[in-house]
N, C-alpha and C positions, 0 to 999 in steps of 0.2 A: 424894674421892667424885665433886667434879664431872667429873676427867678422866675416873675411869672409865668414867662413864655418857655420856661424851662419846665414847670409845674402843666401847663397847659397842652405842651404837643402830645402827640397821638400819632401809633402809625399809621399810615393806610396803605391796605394793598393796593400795585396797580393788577394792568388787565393780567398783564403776564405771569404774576402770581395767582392771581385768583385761577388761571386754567391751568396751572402747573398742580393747583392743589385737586382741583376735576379730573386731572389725568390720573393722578398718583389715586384717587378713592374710585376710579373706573372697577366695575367686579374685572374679575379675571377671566370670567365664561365670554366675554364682548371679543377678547383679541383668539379664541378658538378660534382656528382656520378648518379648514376640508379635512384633515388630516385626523382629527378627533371623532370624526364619523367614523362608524363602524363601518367595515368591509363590506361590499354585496357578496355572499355566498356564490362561488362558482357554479354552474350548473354543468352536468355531467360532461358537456361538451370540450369546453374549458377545463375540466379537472382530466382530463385523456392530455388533451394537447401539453399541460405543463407537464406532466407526467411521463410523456414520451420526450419532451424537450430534454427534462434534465437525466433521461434513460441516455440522450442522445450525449450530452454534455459527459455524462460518469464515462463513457464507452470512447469519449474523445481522450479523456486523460491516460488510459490503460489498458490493455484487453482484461474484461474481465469473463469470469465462466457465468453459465446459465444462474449458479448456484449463488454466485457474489452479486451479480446486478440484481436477482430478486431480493437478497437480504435489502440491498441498498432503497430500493422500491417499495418494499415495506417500513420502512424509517417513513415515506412520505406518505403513504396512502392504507387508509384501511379495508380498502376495497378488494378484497382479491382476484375478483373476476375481470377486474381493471387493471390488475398487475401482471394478469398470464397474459392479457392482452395488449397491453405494451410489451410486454415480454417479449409473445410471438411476431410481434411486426418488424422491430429491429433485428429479430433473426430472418424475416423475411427479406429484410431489406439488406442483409449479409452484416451488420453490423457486430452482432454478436455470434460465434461458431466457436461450442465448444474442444470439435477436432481440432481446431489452426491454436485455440489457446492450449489445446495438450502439445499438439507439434512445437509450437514456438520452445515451450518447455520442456520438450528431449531436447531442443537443439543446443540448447545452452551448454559452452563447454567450461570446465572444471568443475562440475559436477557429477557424481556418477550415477547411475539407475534408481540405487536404493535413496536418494534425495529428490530423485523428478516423482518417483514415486509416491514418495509422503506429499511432496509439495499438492502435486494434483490430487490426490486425496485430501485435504485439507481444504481445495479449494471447490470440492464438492464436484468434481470431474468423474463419469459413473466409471464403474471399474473395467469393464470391457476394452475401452477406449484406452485408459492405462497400459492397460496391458499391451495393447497394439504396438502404444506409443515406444515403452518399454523393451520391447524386446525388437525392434527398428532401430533400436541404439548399436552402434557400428564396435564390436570388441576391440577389434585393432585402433579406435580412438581415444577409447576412454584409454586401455594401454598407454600409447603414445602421452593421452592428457597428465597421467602417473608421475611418468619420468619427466616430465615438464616440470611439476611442482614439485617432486625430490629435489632436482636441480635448483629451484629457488628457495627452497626452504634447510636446503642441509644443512649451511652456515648453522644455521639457529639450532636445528634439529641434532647436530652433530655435539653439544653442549651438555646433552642432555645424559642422565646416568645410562640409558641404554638408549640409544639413538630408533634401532630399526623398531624396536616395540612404540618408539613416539612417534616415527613415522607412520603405522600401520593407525595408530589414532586417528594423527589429522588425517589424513585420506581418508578412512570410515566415516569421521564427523563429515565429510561430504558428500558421502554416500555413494562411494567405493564397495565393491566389495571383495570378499575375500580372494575371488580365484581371478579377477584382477588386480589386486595389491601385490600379493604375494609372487608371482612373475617378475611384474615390475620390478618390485624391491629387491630381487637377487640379481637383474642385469644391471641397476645402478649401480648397486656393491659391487659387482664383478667387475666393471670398469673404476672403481675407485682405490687406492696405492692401500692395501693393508698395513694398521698400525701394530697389530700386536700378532705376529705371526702364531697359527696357532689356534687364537681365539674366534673362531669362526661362528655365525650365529646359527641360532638352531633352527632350522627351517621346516616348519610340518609337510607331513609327506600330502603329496598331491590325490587328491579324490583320484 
């Protein structure tokens, strides 16, 4: 008896396998949701609004120039007649001005002219403007700003095989220039204890 009954069973599925095996051979297109649909195409009205939205968003993180948010606006839109006119709404509506982004940029201190200079040129600021901004820079500041950063960098600067020539670097690399460096750098020496009597630097003669 016990072989037979051994020789005789047979599985049978119940319910819950037979719909475990229904789910598992479902196609795959059955569980698409909404998401798998293609996009509706914006119409003109819609593609303005995102487009000024995210003009509005760029201009929230930074000031940027006339020159930078269009770059940024062409990345999104191929439209350009759509892009001067975003353009000009958010300058209508004060958000972009490329006067306040050149001023904000003279005002920055430890820097000197010949780096607001390039800076705003680079940034696509027209040259007129520059220039205003430029020469609105106060001399007796940037002066002052000179001996500020002698003062902190001489430790380091004082190291070096010829100190006043590595000073006259970094101050250049920040766009210093010459006929304010060279001032500067002879009233910090003059106030600091000479080491080697004698060896005095050699100072170009003044325009």
């Amino acid at each position: 008896m016990r072989g037979q009954c051994r020789g005789t069973f047979a599985f049978q599925p119940t319910r819950h396998t037979a719909r475990v095996r229904v789910r598992r051979s479902r196609p795959a297109t059955l569980d698409a949701g909404p998401e798998a649909r293609p996009a509706r195409p914006r119409d003109p009205q819609e593609e303005r609004d995102a487009l000024l939205a995210y003009a509005f968003r760029a201009l929230g993180q930074r000031a940027l120039s006339a020159a930078e948010l269009r770059t940024r606006l062409e990345r999104r839109s191929e439209n350009p007649d759509l892009i001067e006119e975003v353009l000009k709404r958010v300058q209508e509506l004060g958000y972009q001005n490329d006067a306040q982004v050149a001023r904000s940029e003279g005002a920055r201190r430890g820097v000197g002219s010949m780096r607001v200079r390039q800076t705003l040129k680079r940034r696509g600021v027209q040259d007129d403007l520059i220039q205003e901004v430029v020469e609105a820079r106060d001399p007796d500041r940037e002066h002052a700003e000179v001996l500020t950063l002698l003062e902190r960098r001489w430790s380091s600067l004082a190291r070096k095989r010829d100190p006043q020539a590595s000073a006259f670097a970094f101050l250049a690399r920040r766009g210093y220039t010459g006929n304010v460096i060279w001032p500067a750098l002879r009233e910090f020496m003059a106030g600091r204890p000479v080491e080697e009597p004698g060896d005095e630097p050699d100072w170009p003669e003044e325009d």
